[in-house]
C-alpha positions, -999 to +999 in steps of 0.1 A: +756-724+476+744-748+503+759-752+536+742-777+562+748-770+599+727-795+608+706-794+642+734-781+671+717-756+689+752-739+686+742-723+655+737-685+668+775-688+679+780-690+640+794-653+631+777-667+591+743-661+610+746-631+625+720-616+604+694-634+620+702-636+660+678-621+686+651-609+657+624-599+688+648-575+705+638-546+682+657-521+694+693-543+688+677-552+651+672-518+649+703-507+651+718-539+633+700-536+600+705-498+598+742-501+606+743-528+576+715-519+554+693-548+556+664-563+561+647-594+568+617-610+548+603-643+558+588-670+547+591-680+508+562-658+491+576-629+510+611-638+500+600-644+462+584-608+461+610-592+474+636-607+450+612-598+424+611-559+437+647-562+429+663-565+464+693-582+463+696-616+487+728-611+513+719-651+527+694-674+534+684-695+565+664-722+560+652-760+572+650-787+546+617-787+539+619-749+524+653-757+504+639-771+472+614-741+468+640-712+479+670-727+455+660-712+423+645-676+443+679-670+452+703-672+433+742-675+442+734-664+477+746-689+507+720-707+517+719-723+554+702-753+561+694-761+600+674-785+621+638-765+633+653-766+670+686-747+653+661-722+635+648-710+667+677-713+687+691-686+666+665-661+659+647-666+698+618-679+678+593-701+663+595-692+625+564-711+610+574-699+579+605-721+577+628-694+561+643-664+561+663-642+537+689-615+547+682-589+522+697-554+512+681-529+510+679-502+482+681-466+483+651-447+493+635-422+464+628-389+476+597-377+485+594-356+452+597-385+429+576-406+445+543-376+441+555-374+404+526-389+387+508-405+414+469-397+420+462-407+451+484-408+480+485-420+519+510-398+541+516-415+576+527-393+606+544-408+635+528-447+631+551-463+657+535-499+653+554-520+630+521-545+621+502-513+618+528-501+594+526-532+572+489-536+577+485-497+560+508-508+531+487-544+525+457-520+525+469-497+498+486-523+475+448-545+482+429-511+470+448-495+444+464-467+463+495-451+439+519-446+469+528-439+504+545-410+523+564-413+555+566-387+579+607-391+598+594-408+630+576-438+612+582-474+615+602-484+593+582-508+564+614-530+560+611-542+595+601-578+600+572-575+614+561-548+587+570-571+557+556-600+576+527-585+582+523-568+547+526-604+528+551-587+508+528-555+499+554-529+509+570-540+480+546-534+463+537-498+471+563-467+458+571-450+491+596-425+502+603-410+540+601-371+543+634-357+557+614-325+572+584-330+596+573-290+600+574-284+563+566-319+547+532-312+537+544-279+517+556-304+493+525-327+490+510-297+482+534-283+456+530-312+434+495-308+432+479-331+460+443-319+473+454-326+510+426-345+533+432-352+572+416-378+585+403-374+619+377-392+645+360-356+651+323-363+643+318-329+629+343-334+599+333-338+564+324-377+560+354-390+535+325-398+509+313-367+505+350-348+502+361-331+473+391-349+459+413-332+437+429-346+400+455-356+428+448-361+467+465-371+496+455-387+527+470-377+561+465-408+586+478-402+621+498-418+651+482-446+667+471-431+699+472-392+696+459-394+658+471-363+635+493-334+653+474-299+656+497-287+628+489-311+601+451-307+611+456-267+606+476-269+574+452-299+555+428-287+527+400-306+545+388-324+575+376-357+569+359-386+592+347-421+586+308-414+601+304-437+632+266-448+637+241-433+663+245-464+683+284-469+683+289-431+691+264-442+725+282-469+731+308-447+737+327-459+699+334-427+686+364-440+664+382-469+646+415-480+655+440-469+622+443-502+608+406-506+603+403-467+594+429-468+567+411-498+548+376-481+551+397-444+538+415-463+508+383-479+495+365-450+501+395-428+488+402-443+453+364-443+440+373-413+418 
C-alpha cells in the first residue's frame, strides 16, 4: 500500500513514522527498537537481503525515486513516499540511500544451536562500536566464517549503523548472544571448539602457526582494552597477528579490531 505525504517537513509529527524519527540519538533508538522489536535496514540491497533472511517488513519510507524498485521487495507493507527534504526532516538526516524499512526482528537462537555444526567460529567480547560490529560480521560472511558469538554487552548487529555498515552481511552470518559472561566460554568449549584468543602481545603464537582444532573458536576483544584477563586465562591458546620489526619501532605494536578480525578470518579458515 502506497501513501504519499508529499514534501511538508511536518512529516515526523506523523505518529505512521514514528519508527524512523531521531535515528542518530542512539540511546532513544535504543530503547525504541527493543521496546518494539525492530530494526532498521537501509537502503534497497540491505532491505532486499533482509526480506530474503526472512525478516518480516513493519513499513517502508521512501522518496520516489526508490518506489518502483522497493514495491515488489515488500510486499503488503505500507509504503511512505516523501519529498528528500521530508526524509531528513524526519530521521535528522541525509539518507543517500533513499529508503528505509521498519523491520521485525526474529527471535535470537541460543548459543548452543548456533555451535551445533559449525567449524569455525568468531566470539566477540564487549565490542561497543556499532560500525565495528557490522564491519566484523561483513568480514566473516566475505571469508567463510560458519558463525558468530556475542558476549551480553555487545553492540547489537540489528542496529543501523551495524546493518549499514555490514551491506546486509549480518544476515548473512548465524549468530546468537550469550546470556552468561563469566561462564560463556564453558560452552564454546563443551561443543567441541579449540578456543584461540587473540591478542596484540608480541610473544603469542602467530595465528598461522596455531593448532586449530576439527572445530575452533576465535575470541576477539573490546575495542580499546582488547580481551578481559579471564577470557585470556581460560583460552586454549594465545594467538597474535606478528607486527613487523619496523612497525613494532614505530611504536605500531597492534591493529585496530576491524583490520585484525579480517587478517584472523582469512588466516583462520585456511584449514
Amino acid at each position: 500500500m502506497v501513501i504519499r505525504l508529499g514534501s511538508g517537513l511536518d512529516a515526523a509529527a506523523d505518529p505512521r513514522l514514528a519508527d524512523y524519527v531521531r535515528l542518530r540519538d542512539v540511546d532513544l533508538r535504543k530503547s525504541l527498537e527493543s521496546e518494539h522489536g525492530l530494526f532498521l535496514a537501509e537502503g534497497e540491497k540491505v532491505i532486499t537481503r533482509a526480506v530474503g533472511a526472512g525478516y518480516p517488513v513493519r513499513s517502508v519510507l521512501t522518496t520516489e525515486k526508490w518506489l518502483g524498485a522497493l514495491l515488489p521487495i515488500v510486499g503488503d507493507a505500507p509504503v511512505f513516499v516523501v519529498g528528500d527534504a521530508a526524509m531528513e526532516g524526519v530521521t535528522g538526516f541525509p539518507v543517500h540511500r533513499g529508503a528505509l524499512a521498519s523491520m521485525a526482528r526474529l527471535p535470537l537462537p541460543p548459543v548452543g544451536k548456533i555451535l551445533d555444526g559449525a567449524r569455525r567460529i568468531l566470539v566477540l567480547e564487549d565490542l561497543v562500536d556499532h560500525g565495528n560490529v557490522g564491519s566484523i560480521f561483513r568480514c566473516a560472511a566475505a571469508l567463510g566464517v560458519d558463525a558468530v558469538i556475542l558476549s551480553p554487552r555487545c553492540a547489537d548487529p540489528l542496529y543501523r549503523r551495524s546493518v549499514k555498515v555490514s551491506m546486509g552481511a549480518v544476515f548473512a552470518v548465524p549468530y546468537a548472544r550469550m546470556d552468561d559472561w563469566h561462564d560463556g566460554l564453558a560452552e564454546v568449549r563443551d561443543a567441541g571448539h579449540r578456543v584461540l584468543a587473540l591478542t596484540p602481545d608480541q610473544a603469542a603464537t602467530p595465528l598461522d602457526r596455531a593448532r586449530l582444532g576439527e572445530r575452533t573458536a576465535l575470541l576477539l576483544g573490546s575495542e580499546g582494552d582488547g580481551l578481559s584477563s579471564r577470557w585470556l586465562r581460560e583460552a586454549d591458546e594465545r594467538v597474535c597477528i606478528p607486527m613487523s620489526a619496523q612497525a613494532m619501532s614505530l611504536g605500531v605494536d597492534s591493529l585496530n579490531v576491524v583490520a585484525a578480525a579480517a587478517i584472523a578470518c582469512h588466516l583462520f579458515i585456511r584449514t
